[in-house]
VEXRO-31627 format. One record per atom (N, C-alpha, C): residue in three letters; x negated, y, z. Coordinates in steps of 0.05 Angstrom, whole numbers, padded with zeros to 5 digits, always signed. Last residue first. Layout:
<mifis>
ALAXYZ;...
</mifis>
This chain:
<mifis>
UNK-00502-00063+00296;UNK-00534-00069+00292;UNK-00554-00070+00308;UNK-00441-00085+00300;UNK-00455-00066+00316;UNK-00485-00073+00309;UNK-00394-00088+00262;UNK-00411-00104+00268;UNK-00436-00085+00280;UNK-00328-00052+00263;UNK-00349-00056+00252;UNK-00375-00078+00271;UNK-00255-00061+00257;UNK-00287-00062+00281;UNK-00309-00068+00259;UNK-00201-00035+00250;UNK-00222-00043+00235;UNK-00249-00044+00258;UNK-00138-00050+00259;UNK-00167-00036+00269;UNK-00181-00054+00255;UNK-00070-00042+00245;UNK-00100-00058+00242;UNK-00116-00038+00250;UNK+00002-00060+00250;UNK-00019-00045+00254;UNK-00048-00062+00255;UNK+00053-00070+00221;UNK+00032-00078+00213;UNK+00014-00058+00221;UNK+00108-00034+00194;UNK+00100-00046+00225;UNK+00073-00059+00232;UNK+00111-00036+00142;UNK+00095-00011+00160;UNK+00095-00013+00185;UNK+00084-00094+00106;UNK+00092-00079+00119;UNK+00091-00058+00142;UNK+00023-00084+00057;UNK+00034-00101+00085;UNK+00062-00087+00094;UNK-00033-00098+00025;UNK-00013-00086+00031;UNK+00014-00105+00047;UNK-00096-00078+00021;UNK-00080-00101+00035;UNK-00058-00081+00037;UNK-00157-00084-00011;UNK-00134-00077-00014;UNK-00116-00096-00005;UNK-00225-00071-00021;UNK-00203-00096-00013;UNK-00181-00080-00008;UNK-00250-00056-00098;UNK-00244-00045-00066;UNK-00226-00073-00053;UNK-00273-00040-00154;UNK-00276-00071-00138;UNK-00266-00054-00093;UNK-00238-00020-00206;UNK-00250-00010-00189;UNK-00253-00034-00161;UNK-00226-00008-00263;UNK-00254-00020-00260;UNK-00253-00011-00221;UNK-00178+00014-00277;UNK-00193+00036-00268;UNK-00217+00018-00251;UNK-00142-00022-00274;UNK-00144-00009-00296;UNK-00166+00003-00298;UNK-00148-00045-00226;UNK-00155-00064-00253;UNK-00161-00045-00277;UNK-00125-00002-00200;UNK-00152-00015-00199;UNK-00163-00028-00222;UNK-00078-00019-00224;UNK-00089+00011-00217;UNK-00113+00006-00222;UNK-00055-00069-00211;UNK-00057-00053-00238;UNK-00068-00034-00245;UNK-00047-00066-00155;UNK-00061-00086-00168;UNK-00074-00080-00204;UNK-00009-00030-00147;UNK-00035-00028-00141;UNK-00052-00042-00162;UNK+00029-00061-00174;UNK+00024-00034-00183;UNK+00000-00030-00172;UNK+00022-00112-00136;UNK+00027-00102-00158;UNK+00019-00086-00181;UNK+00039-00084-00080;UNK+00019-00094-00088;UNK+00021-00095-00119;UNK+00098-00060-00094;UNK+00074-00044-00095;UNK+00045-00052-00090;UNK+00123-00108-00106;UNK+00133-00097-00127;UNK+00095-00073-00125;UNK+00116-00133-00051;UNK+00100-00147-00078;UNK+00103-00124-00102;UNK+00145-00089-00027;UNK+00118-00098-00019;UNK+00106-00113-00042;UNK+00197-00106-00051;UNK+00184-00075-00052;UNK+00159-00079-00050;UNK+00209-00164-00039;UNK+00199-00163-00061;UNK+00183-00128-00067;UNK+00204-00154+00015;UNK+00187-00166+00002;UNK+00186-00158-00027;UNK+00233-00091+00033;UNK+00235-00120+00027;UNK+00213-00128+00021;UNK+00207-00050+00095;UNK+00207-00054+00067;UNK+00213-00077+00060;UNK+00258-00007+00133;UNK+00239-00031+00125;UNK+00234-00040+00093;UNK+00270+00051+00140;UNK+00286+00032+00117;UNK+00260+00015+00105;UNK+00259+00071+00192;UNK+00293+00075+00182;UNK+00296+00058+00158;UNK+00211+00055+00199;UNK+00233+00052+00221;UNK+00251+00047+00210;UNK+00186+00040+00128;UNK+00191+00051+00150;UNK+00206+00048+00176;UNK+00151+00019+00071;UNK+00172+00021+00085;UNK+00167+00043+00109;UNK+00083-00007+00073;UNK+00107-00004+00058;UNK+00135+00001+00078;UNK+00017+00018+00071;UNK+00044+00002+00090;UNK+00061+00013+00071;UNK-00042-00011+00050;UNK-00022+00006+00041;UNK+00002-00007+00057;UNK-00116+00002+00063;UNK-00094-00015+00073;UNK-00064+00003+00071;UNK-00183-00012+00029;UNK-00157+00004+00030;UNK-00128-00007+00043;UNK-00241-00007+00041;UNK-00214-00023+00044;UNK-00192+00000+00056;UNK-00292-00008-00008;UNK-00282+00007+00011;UNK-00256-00016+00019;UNK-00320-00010-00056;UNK-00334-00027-00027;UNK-00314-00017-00010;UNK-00288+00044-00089;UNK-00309+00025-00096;UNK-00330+00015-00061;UNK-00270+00087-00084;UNK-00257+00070-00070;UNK-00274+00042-00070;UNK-00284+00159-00080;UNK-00295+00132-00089;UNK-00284+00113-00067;UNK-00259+00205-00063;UNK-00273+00204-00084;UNK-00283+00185-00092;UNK-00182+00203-00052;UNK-00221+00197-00037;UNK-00236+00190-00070;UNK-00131+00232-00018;UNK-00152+00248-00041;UNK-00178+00224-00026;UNK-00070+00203-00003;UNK-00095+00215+00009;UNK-00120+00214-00008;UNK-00004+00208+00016;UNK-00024+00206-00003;UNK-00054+00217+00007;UNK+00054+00179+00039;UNK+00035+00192+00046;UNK+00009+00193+00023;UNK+00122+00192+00002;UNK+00092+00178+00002;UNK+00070+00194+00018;UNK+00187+00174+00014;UNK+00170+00197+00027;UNK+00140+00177+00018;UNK+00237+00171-00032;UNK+00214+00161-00029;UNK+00199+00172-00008;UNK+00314+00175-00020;UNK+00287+00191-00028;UNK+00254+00173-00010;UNK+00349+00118-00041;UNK+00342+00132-00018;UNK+00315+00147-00025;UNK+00410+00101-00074;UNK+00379+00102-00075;UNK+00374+00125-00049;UNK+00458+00052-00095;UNK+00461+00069-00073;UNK+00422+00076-00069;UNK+00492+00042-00152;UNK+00463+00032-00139;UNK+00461+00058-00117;UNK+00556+00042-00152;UNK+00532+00055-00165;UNK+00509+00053-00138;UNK+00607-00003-00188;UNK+00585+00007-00164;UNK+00568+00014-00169;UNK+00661+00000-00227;UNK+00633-00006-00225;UNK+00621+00010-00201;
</mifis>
């Protein structure tokens, strides 16, 4: 029998006191060990459950970690 070959997790994490109106954008993977889809659905998901659990209305995009975004705001 073959034993499931596993690679240590690295998570970036970051402390915010209210997620509520906010957008949150989560990359999956890395250079060295892209993320599958199904990992990416696996941690939308789990997100998805977080929130839900925890009443909390934020946009949430999760993506692979090649996936770069700017955010532009609407100038007044």
């Amino acid at each position: 029998m073959e034993k499931e070959k596993t690679t240590p997790v690295k998570i970036k994490t970051f402390k915010v006191k209210d997620l509520e109106g906010k957008f949150l954008l989560v990359k999956v993977g890395n250079e060295d060990h892209p993320a599958t889809d199904d990992q990416i659905k696996n941690v939308q998901d789990k997100l998805l459950e977080l929130l839900e659990a925890n009443n909390i209305d934020c946009v949430a995009f999760v993506t692979h970690h090649a996936v770069s975004m700017e955010i532009i705001e609407k100038q007044k």
